[in-house]
N, C-alpha and C positions, 0 to 999 in steps of 0.2 A: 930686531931681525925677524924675519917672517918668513913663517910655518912654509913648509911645502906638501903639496897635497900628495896624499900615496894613492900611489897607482894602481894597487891589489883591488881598492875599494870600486864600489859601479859609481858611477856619477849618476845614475838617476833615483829621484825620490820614491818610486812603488817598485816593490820587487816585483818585476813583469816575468822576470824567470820562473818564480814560483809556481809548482801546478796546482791547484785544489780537489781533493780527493771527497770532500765534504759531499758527492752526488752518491759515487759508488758506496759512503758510508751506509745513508740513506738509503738505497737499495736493499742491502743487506739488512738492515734492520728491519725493512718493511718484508720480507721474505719471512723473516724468523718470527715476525709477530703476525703471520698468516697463516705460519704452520702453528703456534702456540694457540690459536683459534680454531686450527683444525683439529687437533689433538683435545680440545675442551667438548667440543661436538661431539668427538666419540666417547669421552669418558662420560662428561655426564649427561648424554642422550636421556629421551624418554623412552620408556617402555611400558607400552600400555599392557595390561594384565588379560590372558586368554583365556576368557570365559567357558568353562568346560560343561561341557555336553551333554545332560542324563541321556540314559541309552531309554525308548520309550519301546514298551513290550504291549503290541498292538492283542486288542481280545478279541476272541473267535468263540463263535456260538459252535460247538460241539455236539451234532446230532447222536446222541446213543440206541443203536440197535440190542432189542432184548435177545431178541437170536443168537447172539453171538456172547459165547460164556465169557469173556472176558468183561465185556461192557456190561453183563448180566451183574456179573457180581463189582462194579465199578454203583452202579444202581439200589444194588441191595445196601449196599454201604454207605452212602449218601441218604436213602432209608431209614436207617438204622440212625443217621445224626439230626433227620428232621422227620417226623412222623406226617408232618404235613406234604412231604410229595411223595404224590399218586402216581401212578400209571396211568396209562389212558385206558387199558383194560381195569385197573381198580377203581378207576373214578364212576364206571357205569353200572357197578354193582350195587344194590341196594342197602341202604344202612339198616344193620342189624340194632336192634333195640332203639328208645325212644330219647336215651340219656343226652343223643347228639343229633336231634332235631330242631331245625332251629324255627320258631313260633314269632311271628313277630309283635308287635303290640296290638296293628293296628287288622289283623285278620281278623273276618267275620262281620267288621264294620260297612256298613251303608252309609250314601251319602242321602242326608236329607235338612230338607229345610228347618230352621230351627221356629216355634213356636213363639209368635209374639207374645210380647207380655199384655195383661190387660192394661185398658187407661186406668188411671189413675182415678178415682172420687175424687169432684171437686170437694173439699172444706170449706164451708161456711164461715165464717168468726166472726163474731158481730164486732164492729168499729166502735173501737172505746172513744175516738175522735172524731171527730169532723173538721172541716176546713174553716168553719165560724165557729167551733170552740173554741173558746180560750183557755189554752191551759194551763196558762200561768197563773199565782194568786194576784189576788189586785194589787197593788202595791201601795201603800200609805203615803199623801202627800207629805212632801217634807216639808217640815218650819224650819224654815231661817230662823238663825238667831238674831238676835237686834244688834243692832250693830251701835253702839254710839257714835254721834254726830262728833266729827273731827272739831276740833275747836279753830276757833275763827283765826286766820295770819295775818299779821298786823306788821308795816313795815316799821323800822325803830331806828333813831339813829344814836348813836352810841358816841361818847365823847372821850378824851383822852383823860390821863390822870390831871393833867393842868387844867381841863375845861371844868374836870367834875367839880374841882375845890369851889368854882365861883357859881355852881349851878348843876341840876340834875343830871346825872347818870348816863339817864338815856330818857329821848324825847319822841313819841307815837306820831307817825307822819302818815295821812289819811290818802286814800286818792293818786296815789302813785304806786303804779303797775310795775316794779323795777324787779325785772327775771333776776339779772347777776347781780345781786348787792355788793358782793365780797371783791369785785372791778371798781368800784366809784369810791372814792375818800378825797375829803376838802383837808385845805389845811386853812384856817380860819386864824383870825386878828382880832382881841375884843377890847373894845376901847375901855377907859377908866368908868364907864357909865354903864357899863354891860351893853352894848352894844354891836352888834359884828359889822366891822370897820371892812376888813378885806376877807375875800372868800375865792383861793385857787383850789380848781381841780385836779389833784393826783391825778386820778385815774375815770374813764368815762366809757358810757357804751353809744353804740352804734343810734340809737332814741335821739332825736336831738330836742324833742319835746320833752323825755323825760329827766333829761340835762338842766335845762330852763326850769322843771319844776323843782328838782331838787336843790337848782340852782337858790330858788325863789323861799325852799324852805328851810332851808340854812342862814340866808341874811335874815329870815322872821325869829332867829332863836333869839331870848334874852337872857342874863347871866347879871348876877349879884355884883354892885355898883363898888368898886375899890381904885383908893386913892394909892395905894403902895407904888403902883407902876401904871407905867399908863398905858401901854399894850401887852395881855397877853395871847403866847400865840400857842396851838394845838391843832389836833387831827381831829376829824368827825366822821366817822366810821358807819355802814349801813349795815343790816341782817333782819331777816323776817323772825318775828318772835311771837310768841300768844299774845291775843287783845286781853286787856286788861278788863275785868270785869266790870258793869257799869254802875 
């Protein structure tokens, strides 16, 4: 069965009847917080501070008549606190005694020219020097010392501990200009006959003639003839050393 609607209620969805008072709220509130602004204005205003005013007490020159016994004795009294003011009748009076005359340094004084002084006498002095003295002492040639003659450099080539066993040490290579020794090393091959079979360059310089000749004096080395092995192989090393004496 189905509801029936009541009648009390409005049929429409916004309460159109309604009034909003929300304007005149706003009025009122802006009213009270204009006077709450006016009221802050007056409480705490500034106030600037009134500069107060010395009273200024203007000076007057004060002519004094002796004539008149009041200012007479206004004068004496003044007098009496400074010995130094006169009257103009006391000022034309003569000073008594000499105690307070006053002399100054320069009275009695003329002006006049002052007295040159004489010239001077030349002085003589006889010249200990002249410009072709000499005044230095002579000075003694010096001797060098002798110097001894540096001993003659001799290039060397220097063989490894396996080269040395089959032949000398080290071998004097004549006629080869070699700046960097300590750049060039062979590594050499000697046959069962002592003879060097192969000869590579480690290391070489910029010379390519002195390559060739170093080249040239490493295959000339000989070494002690052995049957144990039939190749042995070593390093051959360069360095300038003293010439051997002849």
């Amino acid at each position: 069965m189905s509801a029936k609607p009541h009648h009390d209620e409005p049929a429409l969805i916004f309460a159109w009847g309604v009034r909003d008072h929300s304007t005149w709220h706003l009025f009122v509130a802006l009213l009270l917080l204009m006077a709450a602004m006016a009221g802050f204005f007056f409480i705490f205003r500034i106030v600037h501070p009134v500069a107060q005013r010395l009273p200024v007490t203007p000076q007057h020159v004060i002519s004094l008549n002796p004539k008149n016994p009041a200012e007479l004795a206004l004068i004496h009294r003044a007098q009496d606190r400074s010995f130094a003011l006169l009257s103009d009748a006391e000022s034309t009076l003569p000073v008594e005694g000499t105690a307070l005359a006053f002399h100054p340094s320069f009275e009695g004084h003329q002006i006049k020219l002052r007295e040159l002084d004489p010239a001077a006498t030349a002085i003589h002095q006889p010249r200990l020097f002249t410009a072709a003295a000499d005044v230095l002492p002579p000075v003694p040639h010096r001797v060098a010392p002798p110097v001894a003659a540096a001993p003659a450099a001799q290039l060397r080539a220097f063989m490894s501990t396996a080269l040395a066993k089959r032949g000398p040490a080290s071998v004097e290579l004549s006629g080869i200009r070699l700046t960097q020794p300590t750049r060039v090393q062979f590594r050499v091959g000697i046959g069962s006959s002592g003879q060097i079979i192969t000869a590579l360059p480690l290391g070489s310089v910029e010379d390519v003639e002195i390559m060739q000749q170093l080249h040239a004096a490493v295959l000339s080395l000989r070494f002690t003839p052995s049957e144990a092995k039939q190749v042995d192989w070593g390093e051959v090393s360069f360095r300038w050393g003293e010439a051997s004496p002849p």
